[in-house]
MARBAVO-806066 format. One record per residue (C-alpha): chain; x negated, y, z; residue number from 1. Coordinates in Angstrom, 3 decimals. Example, Ala and Ser with C-alpha at 12.3 -4.5 7.8 and 13.67 -1.06 7.14 Angstrom:
2
R   chain         c1         c2         c3   resi
R       A    -12.300     -4.500      7.800      1
R       A    -13.670     -1.060      7.140      2
***
This chain:
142
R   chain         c1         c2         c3   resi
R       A      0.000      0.000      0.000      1
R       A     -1.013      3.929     -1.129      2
R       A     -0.759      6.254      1.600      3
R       A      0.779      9.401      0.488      4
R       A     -1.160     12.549      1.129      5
R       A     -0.857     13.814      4.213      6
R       A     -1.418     17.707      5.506      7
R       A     -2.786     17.055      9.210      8
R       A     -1.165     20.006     11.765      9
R       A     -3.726     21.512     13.962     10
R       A     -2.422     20.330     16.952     11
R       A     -2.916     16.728     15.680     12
R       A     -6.554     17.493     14.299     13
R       A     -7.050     19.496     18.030     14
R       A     -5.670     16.810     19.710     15
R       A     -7.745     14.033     18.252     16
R       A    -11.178     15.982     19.006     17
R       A     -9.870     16.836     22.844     18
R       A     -8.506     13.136     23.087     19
R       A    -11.123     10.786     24.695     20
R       A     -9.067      7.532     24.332     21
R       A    -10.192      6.016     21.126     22
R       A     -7.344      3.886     20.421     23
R       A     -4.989      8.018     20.125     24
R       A     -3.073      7.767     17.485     25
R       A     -4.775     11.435     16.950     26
R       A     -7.988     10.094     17.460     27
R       A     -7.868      7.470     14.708     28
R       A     -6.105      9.789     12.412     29
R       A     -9.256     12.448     13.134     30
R       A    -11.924      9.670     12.758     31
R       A    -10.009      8.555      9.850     32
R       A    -10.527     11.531      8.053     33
R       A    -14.291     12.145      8.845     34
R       A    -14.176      8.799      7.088     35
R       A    -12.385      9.733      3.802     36
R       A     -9.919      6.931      4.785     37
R       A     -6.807      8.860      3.508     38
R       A     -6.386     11.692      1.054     39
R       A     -5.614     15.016      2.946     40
R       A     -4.709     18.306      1.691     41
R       A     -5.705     21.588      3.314     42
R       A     -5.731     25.226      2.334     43
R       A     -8.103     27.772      3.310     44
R       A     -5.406     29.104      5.365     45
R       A     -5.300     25.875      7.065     46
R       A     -8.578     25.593      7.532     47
R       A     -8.885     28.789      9.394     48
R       A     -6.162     27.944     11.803     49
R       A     -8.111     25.134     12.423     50
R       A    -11.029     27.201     13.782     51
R       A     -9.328     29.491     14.665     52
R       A     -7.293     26.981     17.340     53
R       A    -10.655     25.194     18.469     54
R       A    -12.878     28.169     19.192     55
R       A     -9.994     29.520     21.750     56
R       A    -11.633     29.553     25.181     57
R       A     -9.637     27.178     26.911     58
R       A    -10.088     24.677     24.328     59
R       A    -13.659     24.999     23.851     60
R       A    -14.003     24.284     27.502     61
R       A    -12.238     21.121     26.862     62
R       A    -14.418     19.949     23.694     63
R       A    -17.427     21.309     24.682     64
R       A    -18.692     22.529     21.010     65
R       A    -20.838     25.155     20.380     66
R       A    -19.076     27.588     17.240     67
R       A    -22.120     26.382     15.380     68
R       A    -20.981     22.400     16.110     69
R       A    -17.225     23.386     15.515     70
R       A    -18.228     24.861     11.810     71
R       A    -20.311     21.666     11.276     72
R       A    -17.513     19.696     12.375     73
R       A    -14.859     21.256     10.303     74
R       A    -17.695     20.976      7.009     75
R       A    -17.281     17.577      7.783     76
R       A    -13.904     17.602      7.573     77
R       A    -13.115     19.814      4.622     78
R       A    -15.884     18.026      2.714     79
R       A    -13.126     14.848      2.830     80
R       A    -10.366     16.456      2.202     81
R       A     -9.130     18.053     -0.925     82
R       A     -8.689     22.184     -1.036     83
R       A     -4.959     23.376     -2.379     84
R       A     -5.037     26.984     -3.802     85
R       A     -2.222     28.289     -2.204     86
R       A     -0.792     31.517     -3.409     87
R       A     -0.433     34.011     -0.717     88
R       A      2.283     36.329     -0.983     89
R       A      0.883     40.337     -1.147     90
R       A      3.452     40.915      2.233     91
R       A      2.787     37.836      4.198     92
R       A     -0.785     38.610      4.030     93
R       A     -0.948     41.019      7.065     94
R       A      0.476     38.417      9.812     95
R       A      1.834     35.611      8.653     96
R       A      4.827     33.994     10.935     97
R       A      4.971     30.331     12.199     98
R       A      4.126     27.929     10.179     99
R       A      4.751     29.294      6.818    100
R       A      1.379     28.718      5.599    101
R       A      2.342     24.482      6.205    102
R       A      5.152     24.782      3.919    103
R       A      4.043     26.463      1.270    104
R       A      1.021     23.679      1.260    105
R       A      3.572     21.331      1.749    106
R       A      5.615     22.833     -1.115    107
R       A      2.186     22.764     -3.265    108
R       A      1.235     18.891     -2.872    109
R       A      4.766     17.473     -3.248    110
R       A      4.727     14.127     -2.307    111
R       A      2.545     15.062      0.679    112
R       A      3.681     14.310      4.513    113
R       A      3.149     16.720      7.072    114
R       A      1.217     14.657     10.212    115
R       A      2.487     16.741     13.200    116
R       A      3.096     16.403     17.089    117
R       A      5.441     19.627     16.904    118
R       A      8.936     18.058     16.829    119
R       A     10.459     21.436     15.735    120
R       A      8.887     21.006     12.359    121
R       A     10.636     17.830     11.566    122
R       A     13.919     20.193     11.375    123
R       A     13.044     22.229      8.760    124
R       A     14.258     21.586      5.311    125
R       A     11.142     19.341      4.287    126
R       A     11.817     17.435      7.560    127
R       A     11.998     13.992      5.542    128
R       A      8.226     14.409      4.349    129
R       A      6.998     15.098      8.275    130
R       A      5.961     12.384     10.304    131
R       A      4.614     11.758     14.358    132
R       A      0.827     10.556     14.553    133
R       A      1.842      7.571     15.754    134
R       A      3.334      6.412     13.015    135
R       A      1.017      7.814     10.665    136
R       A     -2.073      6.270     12.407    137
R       A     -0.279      2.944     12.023    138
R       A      0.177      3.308      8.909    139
R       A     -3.827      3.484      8.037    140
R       A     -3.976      0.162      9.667    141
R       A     -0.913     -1.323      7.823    142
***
């Protein structure tokens, strides 16, 4: 079986680096991708929030990486992924609300599934094509 491409939330990608229990469904799904086990889109949006997200103080106290480790650890990452040009609309660039910047990725690989601990998200209109870690770290090993 093909996985479909998946867009990883931060909180999943966060969660698997702050997670210490190596059988976390976030964990796998993290190691997963430093291992170019799945295809995974991002943006450059994405990517930002990313660093954004693990350079906050309280988390960095939690992971313990340096900014230097957290840019060679999100290298790593991008380097397996694959990069969606997603067009920015000329008023959202100031401050962009919620998750806006998901969907429009989302709306940019279609067939893609949004990997995501945020239960709200699975209510929004693309809710079919968003799924828990759990079940997407199973799916790896199915």
């Amino acid at each position: 079986m093909t996985l479909r491409p998946a867009v990883i939330d931060t909180n999943v990608l966060v969660s698997g680096l702050l997670t210490r229990l190596a059988a976390s469904p976030t964990v796998r799904i993290v190691d997963a991708m430093l291992a170019a086990r799945f295809r995974y889109a991002m943006s450059i949006e994405l990517l930002a929030e990313y660093r954004s997200v693990l350079l906050r103080p309280r988390i960095r106290s939690r992971h313990g990486l340096s900014e230097a480790e957290v840019d060679v650890f999100l290298v790593d990452i991008a380097a397996n992924g694959f990069l969606v040009d997603v067009e920015v609309e000329p008023s959202s660039q100031k401050r962009e609300r919620g998750d806006e910047h998901l969907w429009r990725l989302m709306r940019a690989v279609p067939n893609a599934v949004l990997v995501t601990g945020d239960k709200r998200l699975a209510a929004h209109e693309l809710g079919s094509r968003v799924g828990s870690a759990r079940e997407f770290a199973d799916g790896l090993e199915g």
